[in-house]
C-alpha positions in Angstrom: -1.3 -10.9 -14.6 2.0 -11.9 -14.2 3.1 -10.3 -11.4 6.7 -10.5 -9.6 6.9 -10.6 -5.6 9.1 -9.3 -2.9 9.7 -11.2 0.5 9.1 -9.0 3.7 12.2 -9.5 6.4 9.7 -11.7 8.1 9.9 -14.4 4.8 6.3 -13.5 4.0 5.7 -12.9 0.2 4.5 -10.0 -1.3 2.9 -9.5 -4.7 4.7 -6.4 -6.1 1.7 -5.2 -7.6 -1.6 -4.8 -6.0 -5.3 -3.1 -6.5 -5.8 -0.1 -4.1 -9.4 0.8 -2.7 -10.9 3.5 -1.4 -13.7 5.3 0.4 -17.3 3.6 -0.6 -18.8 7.1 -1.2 -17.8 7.0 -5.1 -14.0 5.3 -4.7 -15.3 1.9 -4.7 -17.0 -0.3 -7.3 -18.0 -3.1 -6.9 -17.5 -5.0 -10.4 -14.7 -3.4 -10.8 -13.2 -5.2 -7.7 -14.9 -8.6 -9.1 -12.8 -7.5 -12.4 -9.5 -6.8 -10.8 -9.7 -10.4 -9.0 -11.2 -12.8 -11.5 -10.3 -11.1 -14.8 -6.9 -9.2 -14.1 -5.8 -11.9 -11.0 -5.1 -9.5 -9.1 -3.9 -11.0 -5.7 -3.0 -8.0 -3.3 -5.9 -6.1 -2.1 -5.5 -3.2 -0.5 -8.2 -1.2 2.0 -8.9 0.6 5.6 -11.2 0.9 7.4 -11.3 4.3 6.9 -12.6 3.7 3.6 -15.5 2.2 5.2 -15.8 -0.9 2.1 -14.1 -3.5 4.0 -18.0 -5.6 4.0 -17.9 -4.9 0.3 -14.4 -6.0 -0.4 -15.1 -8.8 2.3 -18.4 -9.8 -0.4 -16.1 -9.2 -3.5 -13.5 -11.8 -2.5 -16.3 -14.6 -1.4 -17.6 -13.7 -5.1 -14.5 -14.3 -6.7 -14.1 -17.5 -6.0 -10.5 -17.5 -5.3 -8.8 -19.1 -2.8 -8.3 -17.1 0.7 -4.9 -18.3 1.0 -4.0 -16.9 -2.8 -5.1 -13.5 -1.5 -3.0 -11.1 0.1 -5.0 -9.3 2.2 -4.1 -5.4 3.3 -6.3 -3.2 5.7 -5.4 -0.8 8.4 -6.4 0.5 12.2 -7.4 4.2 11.7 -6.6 6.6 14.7 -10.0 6.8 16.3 -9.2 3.1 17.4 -5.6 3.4 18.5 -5.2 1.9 21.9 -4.5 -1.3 23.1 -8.0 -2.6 24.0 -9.6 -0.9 21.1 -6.9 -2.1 18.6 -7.4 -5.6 19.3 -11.2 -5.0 19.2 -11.7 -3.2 15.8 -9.3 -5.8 14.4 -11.9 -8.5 15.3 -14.6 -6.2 13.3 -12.4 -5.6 10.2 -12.0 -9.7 10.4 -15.1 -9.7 10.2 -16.4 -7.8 7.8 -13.9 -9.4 5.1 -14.9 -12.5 6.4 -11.4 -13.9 6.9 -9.8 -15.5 10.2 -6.4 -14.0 9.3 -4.6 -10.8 7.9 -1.7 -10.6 5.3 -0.9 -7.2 6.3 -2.3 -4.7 9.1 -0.8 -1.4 9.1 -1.4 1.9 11.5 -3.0 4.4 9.2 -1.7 7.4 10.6 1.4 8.7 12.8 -1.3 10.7 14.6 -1.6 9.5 18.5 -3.3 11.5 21.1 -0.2 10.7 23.0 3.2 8.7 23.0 1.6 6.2 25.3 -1.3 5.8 23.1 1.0 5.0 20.3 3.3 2.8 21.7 -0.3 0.7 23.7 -1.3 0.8 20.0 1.9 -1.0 18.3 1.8 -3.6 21.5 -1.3 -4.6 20.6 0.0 -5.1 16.7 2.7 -6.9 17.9 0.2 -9.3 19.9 -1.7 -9.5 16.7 1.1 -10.8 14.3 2.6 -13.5 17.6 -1.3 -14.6 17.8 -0.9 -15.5 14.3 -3.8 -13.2 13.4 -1.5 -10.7 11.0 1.0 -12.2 8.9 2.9 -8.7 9.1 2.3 -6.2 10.4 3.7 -2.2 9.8 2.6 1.5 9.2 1.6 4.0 6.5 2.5 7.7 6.1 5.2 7.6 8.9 7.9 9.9 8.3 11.9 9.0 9.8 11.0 11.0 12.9 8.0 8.7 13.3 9.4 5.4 12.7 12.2 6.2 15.1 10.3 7.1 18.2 8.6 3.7 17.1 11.8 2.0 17.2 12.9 3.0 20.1 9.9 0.7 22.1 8.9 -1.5 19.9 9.9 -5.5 20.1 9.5 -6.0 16.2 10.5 -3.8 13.6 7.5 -2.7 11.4 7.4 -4.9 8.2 6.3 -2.1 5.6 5.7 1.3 5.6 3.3 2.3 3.0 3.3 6.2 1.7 2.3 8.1 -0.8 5.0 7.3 -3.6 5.4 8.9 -7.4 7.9 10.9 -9.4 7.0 14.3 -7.8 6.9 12.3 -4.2 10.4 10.8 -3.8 11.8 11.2 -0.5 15.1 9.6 -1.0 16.3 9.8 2.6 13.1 8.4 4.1 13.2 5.4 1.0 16.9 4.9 2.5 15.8 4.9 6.4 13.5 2.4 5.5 16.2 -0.2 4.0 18.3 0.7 6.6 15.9 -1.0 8.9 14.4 -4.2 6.4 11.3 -2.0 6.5 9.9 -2.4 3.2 8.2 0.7 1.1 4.7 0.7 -0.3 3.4 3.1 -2.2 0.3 4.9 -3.0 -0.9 7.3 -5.5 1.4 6.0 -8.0 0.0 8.0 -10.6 0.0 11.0 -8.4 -3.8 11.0 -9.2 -3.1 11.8 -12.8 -0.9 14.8 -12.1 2.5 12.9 -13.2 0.5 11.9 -16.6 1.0 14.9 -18.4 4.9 15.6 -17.2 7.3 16.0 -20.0 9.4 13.4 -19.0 6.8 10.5 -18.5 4.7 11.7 -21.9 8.5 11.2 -23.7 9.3 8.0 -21.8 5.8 7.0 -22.7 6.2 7.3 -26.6 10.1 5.7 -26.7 8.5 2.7 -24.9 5.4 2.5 -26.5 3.1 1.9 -23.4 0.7 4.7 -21.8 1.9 6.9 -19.2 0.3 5.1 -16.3 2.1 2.1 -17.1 4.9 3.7 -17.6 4.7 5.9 -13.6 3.8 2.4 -12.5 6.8 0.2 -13.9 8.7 2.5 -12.5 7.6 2.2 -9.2 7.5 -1.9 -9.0 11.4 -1.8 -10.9 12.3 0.4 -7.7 11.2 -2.3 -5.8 8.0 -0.3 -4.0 5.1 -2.7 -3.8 2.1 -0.4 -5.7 -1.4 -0.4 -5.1 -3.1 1.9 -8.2 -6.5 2.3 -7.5 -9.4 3.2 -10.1 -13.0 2.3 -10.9 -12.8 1.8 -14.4 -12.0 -1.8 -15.6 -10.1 -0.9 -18.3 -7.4 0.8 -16.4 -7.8 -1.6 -14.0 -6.6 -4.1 -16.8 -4.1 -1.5 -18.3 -2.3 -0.9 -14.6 -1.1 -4.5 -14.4 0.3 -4.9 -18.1 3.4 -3.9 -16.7 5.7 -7.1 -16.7 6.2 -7.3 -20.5 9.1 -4.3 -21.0 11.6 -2.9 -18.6 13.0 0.7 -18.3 16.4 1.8 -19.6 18.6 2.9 -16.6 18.5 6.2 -18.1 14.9 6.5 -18.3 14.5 5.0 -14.7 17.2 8.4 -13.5 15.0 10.6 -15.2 12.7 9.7 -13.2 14.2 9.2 -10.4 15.0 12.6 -10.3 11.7 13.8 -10.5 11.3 15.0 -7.2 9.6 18.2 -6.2 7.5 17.0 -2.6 4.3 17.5 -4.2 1.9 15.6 -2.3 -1.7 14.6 -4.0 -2.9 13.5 -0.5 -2.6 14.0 3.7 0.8 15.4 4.9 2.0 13.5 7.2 4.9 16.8 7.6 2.9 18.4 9.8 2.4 15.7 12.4 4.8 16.4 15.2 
């Protein structure tokens, strides 16, 4: 895989293209991992500890043979361990458990706090992780504007990324524009809005004029909008098929259609309802 990169405010170097993981309960496979790194070279990984496969993915990438340094390593601090002390802690076990002294990217999972203080204890404790050296960047998923800018208004560095559910039916323009605004760059999930944008009119057409499937199609979109994308699947072969996305381009027509595509359909949490 051939992938192009995007450089975080920070100068750190992002593959715009990554593999996603998920919950160990069925969402992760191992071989398929083994596949994505060796096979595909796939060098973003993303996880949580949520997901509860970092020791997995931590295996996978000793498997793989590939240089640490070549990886770019994601995972993020879930809610139950916001707080300063406990931040720093559960850091050290998610270390750990992918067996690596460092982190490209560490990322609050969840806009959720159990207070303001809690939050803001939380985001000092990132900030202490990136000056340490023990993050290269660090940043937040599923924040909404309201979100990032009550972070903003205590917080000593600006969060790196912000990484959201992103896809044709999930296009929040003015959030996408607060984020620029700021050097805060977008990530996005669910790029396939788990399968639900397959079947749209627009991508099925798109899909036949440029003769690729409609996943790659959803997913060059995404990467020529400049959104570092993290597909996730268990099946090799769409593993293999999500990253042959560098060999055609869409028109500026087909890449408005698109575009404008919006409905706010979400295929996972909603992040609206969090004050």
């Amino acid at each position: 895989m051939s992938a192009e990169h995007v450089s975080l405010y920070n100068g750190v170097s992002v593959p715009l293209l990554g593999l996603g993981t998920s919950h160990n309960n069925g969402g992760y496979v191992h071989e398929t991992v083994l596949y994505a790194i060796k096979e595909c070279q796939y060098r973003l990984i993303d996880t949580a500890q949520r997901y509860g496969c970092e020791g997995q993915l931590g295996d996978a990438l000793q498997e793989s043979g590939v240089d640490r340094e070549d990886i770019f390593l994601t995972t993020k601090l879930w809610t139950g361990n916001y707080g300063y002390k406990s931040a720093l802690e559960e850091t050290n076990t998610s270390m750990k458990k992918l067996q690596t002294e460092y982190l490209d990217l560490y990322l609050l999972h969840w806009p959720g706090a159990s207070s303001t203080q809690e939050m803001e204890e939380t985001w000092r404790a990132m900030e202490l992780l990136l000056d340490s050296g023990k993050c290269r960047a660090i940043g937040v998923s599923n924040f909404q504007e309201r979100h990032l800018s009550r972070l903003l208004d205590y917080a000593s560095i600006v969060p790196h990324v912000n990484q959201i559910e992103y896809h044709p039916y999930q296009n929040d323009a003015p959030l996408h524009t607060f984020c620029k605004d700021h050097k805060i760059q977008v990530m996005g999930y669910s790029p396939l809005g788990k399968g639900s944008c397959l079947s749209a009119p627009s991508v099925v057409s798109i899909s036949s004029q440029v003769a690729k499937s409609p996943s790659q199609v959803l997913i060059r979109w995404s990467v020529q909008n400049g959104v570092i994308t993290i597909p996730k699947s268990t099946k090799s072969h769409r593993v293999l098929q999500n990253c042959q996305v560098w060999d055609f381009s869409l028109s500026p027509e087909q890449m408005h259609t698109l575009d404008n595509m919006h409905t706010n359909m979400r295929v996972t949490w909603d992040p609206s309802n969090i004050p």
